[in-house]
N, C-alpha and C positions, 0 to 999 in steps of 0.2 A: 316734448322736449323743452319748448320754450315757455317759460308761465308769465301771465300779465301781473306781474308784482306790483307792490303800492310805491313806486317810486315812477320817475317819466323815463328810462334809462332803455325802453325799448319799444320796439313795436312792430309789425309786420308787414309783410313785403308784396308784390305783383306779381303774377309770374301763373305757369300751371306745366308742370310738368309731369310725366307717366310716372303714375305708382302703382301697383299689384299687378302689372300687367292691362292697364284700361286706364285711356284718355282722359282726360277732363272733358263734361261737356263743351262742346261750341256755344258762344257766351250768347245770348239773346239780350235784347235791350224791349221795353216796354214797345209795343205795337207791331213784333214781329213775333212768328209760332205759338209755345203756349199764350203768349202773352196776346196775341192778335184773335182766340178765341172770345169765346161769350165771359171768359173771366172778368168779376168786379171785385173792385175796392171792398175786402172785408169778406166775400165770398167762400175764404180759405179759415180752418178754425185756427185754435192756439200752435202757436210756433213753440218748443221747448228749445232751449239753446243751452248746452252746460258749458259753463265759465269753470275755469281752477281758481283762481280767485276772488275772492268778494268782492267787492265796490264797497270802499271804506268812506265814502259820502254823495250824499246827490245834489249837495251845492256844485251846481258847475263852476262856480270860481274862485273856490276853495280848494278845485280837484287839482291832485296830481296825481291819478291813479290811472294806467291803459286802460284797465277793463271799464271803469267809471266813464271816462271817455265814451268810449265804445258805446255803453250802453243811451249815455246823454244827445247823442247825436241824432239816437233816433226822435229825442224831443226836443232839440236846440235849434235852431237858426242863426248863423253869423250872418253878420255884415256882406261881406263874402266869404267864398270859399273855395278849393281849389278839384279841378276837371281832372281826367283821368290820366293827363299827362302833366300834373302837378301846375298847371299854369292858375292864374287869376280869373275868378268869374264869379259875375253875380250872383245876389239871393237875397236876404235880403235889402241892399241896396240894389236896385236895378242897371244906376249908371253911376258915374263918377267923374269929378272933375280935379286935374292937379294942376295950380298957379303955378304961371311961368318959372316962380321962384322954388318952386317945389318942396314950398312949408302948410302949405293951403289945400286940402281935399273937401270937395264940396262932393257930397254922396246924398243922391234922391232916390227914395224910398217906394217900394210898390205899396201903393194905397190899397189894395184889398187884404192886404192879410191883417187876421186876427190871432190872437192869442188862445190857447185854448180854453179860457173861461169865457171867449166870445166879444172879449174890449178887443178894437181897433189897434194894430201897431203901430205909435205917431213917434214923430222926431224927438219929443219928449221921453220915451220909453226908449230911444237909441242912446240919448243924453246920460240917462241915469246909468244904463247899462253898462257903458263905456266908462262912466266914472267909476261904479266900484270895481271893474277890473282895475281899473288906474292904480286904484286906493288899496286894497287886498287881493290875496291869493297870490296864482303862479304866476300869471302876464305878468307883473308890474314891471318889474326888470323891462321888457319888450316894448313895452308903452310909456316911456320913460319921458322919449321924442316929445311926447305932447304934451303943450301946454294950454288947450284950452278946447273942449267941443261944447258949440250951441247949437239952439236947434233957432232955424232963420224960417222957417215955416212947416207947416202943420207934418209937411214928408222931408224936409230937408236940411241934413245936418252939418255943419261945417268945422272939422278938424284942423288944429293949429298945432305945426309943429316950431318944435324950437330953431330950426336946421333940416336941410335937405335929407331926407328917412327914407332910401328907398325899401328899407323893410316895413314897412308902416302896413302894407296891405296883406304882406306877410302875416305882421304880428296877429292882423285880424283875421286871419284864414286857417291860419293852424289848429288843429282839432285837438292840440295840446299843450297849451293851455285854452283851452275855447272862450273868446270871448263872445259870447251869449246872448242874444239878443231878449230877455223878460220884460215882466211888465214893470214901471218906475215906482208903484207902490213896493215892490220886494226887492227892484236894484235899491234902494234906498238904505235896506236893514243891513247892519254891520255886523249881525249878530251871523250863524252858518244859517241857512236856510232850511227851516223843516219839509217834509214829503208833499205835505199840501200846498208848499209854498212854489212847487218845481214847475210855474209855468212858461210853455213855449210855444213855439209856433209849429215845431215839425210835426210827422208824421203820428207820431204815438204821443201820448201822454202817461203820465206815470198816474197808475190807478192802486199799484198796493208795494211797501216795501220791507219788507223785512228781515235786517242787517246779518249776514253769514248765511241766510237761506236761501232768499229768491226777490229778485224784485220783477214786476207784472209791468209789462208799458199792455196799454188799450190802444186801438186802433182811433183817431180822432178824426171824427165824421165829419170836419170842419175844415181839414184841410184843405191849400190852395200851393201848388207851388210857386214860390217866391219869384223864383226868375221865369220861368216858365221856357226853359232851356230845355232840348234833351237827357235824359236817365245819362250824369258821367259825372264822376268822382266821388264826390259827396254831395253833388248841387245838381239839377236838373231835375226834370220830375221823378217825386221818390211817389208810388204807390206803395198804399198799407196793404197785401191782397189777405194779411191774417189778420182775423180780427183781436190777436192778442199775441205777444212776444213775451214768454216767460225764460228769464235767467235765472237757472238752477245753480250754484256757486257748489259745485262742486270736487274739493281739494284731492283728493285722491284718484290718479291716473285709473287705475284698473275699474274703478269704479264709475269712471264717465265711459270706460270702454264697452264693461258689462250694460251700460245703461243704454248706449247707442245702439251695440247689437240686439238687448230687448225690446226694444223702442220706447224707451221712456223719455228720452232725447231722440231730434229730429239731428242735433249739431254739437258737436263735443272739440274741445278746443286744448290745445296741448297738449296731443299725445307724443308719447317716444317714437321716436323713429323706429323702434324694433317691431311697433303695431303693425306698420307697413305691410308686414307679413302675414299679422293675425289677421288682417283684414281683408285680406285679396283673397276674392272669392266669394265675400260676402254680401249679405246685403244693404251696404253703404258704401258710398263711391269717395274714395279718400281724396284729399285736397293738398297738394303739397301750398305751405305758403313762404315760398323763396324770397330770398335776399332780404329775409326779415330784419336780420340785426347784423350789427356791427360788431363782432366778437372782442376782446379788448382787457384794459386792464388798466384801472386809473390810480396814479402813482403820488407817493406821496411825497413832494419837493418843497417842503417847508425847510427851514433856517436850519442847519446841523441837522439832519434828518441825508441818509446816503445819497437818496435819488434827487438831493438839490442840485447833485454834482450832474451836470452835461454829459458829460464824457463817460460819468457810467451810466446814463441814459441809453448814448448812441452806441455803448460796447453792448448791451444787453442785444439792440434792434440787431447788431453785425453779430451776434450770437447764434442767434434762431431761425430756424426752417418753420416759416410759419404756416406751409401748405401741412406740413407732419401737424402741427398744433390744432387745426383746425379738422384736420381726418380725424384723430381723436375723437375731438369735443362731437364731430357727426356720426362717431359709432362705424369707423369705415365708410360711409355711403355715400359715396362724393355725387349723387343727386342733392343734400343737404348743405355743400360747403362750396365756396369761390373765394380763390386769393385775389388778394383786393388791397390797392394801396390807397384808393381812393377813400373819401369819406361818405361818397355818393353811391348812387344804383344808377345801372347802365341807361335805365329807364327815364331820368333826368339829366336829359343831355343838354342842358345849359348848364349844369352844375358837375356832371359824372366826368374824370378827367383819368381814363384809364390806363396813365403814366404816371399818375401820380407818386412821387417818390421812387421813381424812377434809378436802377443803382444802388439802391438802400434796401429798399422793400424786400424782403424775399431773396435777399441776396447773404446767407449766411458766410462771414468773411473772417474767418477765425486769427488772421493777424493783424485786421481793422479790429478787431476786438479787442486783443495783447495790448496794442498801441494806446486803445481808450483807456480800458484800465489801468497802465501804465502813467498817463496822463493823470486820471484821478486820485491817483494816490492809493489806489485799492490795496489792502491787505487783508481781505479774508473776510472782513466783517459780514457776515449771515444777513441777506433780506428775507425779510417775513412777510411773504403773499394768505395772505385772508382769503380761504374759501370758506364753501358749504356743501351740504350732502342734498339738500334740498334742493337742489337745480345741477342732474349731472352735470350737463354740459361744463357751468363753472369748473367743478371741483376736476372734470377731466384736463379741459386746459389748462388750471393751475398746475394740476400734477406734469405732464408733457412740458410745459414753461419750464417748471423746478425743473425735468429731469435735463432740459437742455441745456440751462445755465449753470446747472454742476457741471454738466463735464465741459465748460468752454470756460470756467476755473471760477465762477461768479455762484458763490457757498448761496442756500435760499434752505428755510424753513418755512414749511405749512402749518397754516392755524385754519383749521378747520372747525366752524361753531355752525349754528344753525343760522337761517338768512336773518331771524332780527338782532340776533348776538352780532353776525357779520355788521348788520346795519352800522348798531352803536356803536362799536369799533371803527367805523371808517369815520362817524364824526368826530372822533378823537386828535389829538394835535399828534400823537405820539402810539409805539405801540404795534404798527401795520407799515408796509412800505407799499405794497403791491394789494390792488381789491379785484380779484377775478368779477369780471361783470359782462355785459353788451349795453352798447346805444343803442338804443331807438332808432326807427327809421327815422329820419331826418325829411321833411318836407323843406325845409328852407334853409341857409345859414344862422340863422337867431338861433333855432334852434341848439349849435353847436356851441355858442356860447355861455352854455354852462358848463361845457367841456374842457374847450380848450383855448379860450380867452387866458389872459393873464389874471389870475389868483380865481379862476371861475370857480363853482360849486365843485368840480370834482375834477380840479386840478387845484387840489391846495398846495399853494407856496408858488406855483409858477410864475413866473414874470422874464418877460419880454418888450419891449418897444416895438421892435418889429411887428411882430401880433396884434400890438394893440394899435399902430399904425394902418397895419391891413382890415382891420377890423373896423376902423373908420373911414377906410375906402369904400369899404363894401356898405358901409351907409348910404356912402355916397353914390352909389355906382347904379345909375340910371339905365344909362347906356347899355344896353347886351353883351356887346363889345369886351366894355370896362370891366364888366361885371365877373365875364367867365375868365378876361384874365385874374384881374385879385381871387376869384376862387381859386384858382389854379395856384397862384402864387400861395394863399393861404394851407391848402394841402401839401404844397412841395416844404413847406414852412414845418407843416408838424414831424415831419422824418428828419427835419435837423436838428429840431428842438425837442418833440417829445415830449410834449406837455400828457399826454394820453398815449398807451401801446395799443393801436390797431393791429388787431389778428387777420380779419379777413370776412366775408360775406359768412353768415349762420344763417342756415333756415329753419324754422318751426314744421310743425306737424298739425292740422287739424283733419275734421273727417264727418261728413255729413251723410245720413241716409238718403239712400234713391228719390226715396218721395220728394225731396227737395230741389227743387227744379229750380233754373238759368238762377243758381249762384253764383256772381260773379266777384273771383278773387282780387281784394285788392289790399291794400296795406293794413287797412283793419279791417275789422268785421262790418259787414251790415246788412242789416234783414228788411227791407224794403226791395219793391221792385223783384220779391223771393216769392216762386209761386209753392 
């Protein structure tokens, strides 16, 4: 249902819930059952895993693509990274220091790990690292804060921010845009990084790639884990138990289906919901992966453009029954869908505020709507929602949207093109009001500001003070306290403003064969620690 597109707009979710009839495994972590047999490192042959989409580069700091992601982590090391309940933890920085003034992190490095061509990881190689994220690709927005990293001894590097950052550790934890830890001969090159150039620290190494068909990670016989923490999130000990991880990029649903139930894949990723059924009974144990996305709709509120008007913003939101929108987009199967005002998963309970928009939300209010549109001036003018055929779910929600805001008197026409036609269209100034889409699981707030910031990427035209107030709180906001309220506030902020239409929690669909033991589901994929 859900595909890993070349854009950062989504990603997937925690969770395990009964599909065909049969549990998910009970989750085992390294040093318990299969994993506490005579099992080694490497012991288990080639892993096949089919992606729907390709990996459109293996420069990590170039990438904004899910599936790229996905597949780099199992070769990449950050700074830190975040545990199985989204908090902050080591890897490779061991500890970390923050000056009273909280512009100063001093972060010391574990001295044994190597790179997989066998050089030492020094402060030097953090140095560089960190500067071409600064300099190029997706971080730079995130990393903005800093003004200056040195490296003060051979493990120990010292970041300077301009101003108190409390997403700074954030910025370095997210696995999307990842910043990377390589070696400072290749952070160096401005140019993209070729396949030979892809080295890291983790698990696998990249040994063969080949763009639209498959790329090969190896098992790296050299690995050491960073933190040397327990198997949780992305950081703790990851073992390699395969001695090779192959990503078959496979664009056609039916054809990752037929492939899993022959066994040419061990793992197939994005199927429909309707498999659910082909698959119970069979020989692979299907995976639901919940509260993956944010269902949604980013709006276009540029200058003389309809939806600059507020007021027929908030008549839209007092329009719609957004649980019916979101049954839709899941095919009926309300194992797949959660009405959700929040911007969060319940699962991040420093950030999940499930009041959010409280009143607003889910509250279809048909003469709060008259009232808006009356306010706005409205007479008739047609919005034009951009979908595609290429990702039901879109084109179901677009459609159920249209059909709700015809009859609450708010005229909508569909332009339905293919997703890169959809693409260029939404970079246009003019042309689209409405782009049926989803966010991405959200690990942090930075995150969201490419959403719903004032004039962010995919809120063009918006602007607020308010927002962009809260949004420098939230810089600021050390305190736990401080913190979950300005979230809180920042959410209750988007149902009055509507810089972006949240629909509600979407799940995906994947589905791995039996042989594949203690999988453990979590917002993305990863094959370590997979016996």
């Amino acid at each position: 249902m859900m595909k890993r597109r070349e854009f950062i707009w989504r990603s997937l979710g925690v969770g395990g819930l009964t599909v065909g009839g049969a549990a998910l495994p009970r989750i085992l972590e390294p040093g318990t059952a299969v994993f506490a047999q005579s099992m080694q490192a490497g012991s288990l042959g080639e892993l096949r895993v089919a992606p729907s989409t390709p990996a459109p580069t293996v420069d990590v700091t170039l990438n904004g693509s899910q599936i790229a992601m996905e597949l780099l982590l199992h070769v990449y090391d950050s700074l830190v990274t975040y545990d199985e309940q989204y908090r902050i933890i080591p890897n490779v920085a061991t500890r970390w220091h923050v000056s009273a003034d909280r512009t100063t992190y001093t972060f010391t490095l574990a001295p044994e790990l190597r790179f997989h061509n066998g050089a030492p990881v020094t402060a030097d190689d953090v140095v560089a690292s960190l500067d071409r994220a600064r300099s190029m690709g997706q971080a730079v927005a995130a990393l903005k804060p800093i003004v200056s990293v040195k490296a003060t001894g051979a493990y120990t590097v010292v970041v300077q921010t301009d101003k108190p950052y409390a997403l700074l550790l954030d910025a370095l934890a997210t696995p999307l845009p990842q910043v990377a830890v390589m070696p400072a001969q290749y952070a160096h090159m401005t140019r993209p990084l070729t396949v030979t150039e892809i080295v890291g620290t983790g698990p696998y190494r990249v040994q063969e790639w080949r763009p639209d068909q498959y790329l090969l990670l190896a098992r790296w016989t050299g690995y050491k884990s960073p933190s040397r923490l327990p198997a949780t999130g992305l950081g703790g000990t990851r073992i390699a138990y395969h001695s090779a991880v192959r990503f078959m990029f496979v664009k056609e649903e039916q054809t990752r289906l037929t492939g899993l139930l022959r066994g040419d894949y061990s793992y197939a990723q994005d199927l429909p919901i309707s498999f659910t059924k082909v698959l119970a009974g069979k020989t692979v144990q299907p995976l639901v992966m919940t509260q993956n996305a944010l269902l949604g709709f980013w709006l276009n509120q540029r200058p003389g453009q309809p939806l600059a008007s507020l007021p027929l913003r908030q008549a839209m939101v007092a329009s719609l029954d957004f649980t019916s929108v979101l049954r839709v987009a899941a095919a009926g199967d309300q194992r797949f869908y959660k009405p959700s005002g929040s911007l969060f998963w319940p699962e991040q309970t420093d950030k999940y505020h499930p009041d959010a928009g409280s009143g607003i939300y889910n509250h279809p209010n048909p003469a709060r709507a008259r009232a808006m549109l009356k306010q706005a001036g409205y007479r008739g003018q047609p919005l034009t929602i951009v979908t595609n055929h290429n990702y039901p779910y879109m084109y179901s929600e677009a459609l159920e949207v249209s059909r709700q805001l015809n009859l609450a008197g708010i005229k909508t026409t569909l332009k339905v093109l293919d997703w890169p036609g959809a693409g260029r269209l939404f970079s246009q100034p003019t042309g689209w009001d409405m782009f049926a889409s989803s966010a991405i699981f959200k690990p942090s707030l930075l995150d969201w500001k490419i959403i719903i910031a004032p004039n962010a990427p995919l809120a063009p035209g918006f602007t607020s003070p308010e927002m962009a107030k809260l949004f420098d709180e939230a810089d600021a906001a050390f305190d736990p306290a401080e913190r979950r309220r300005v979230y809180r506030a920042i959410q209750d902020l988007v149902w009055e403003q509507v810089p972006f239409l949240p629909i509600g929690l979407l799940s995906g669909f994947d589905a791995r064969a039996n042989s594949v033991k203690d999988y453990r589901v979590y917002f993305i994929q990863r094959f370590w620690n997979v016996a």
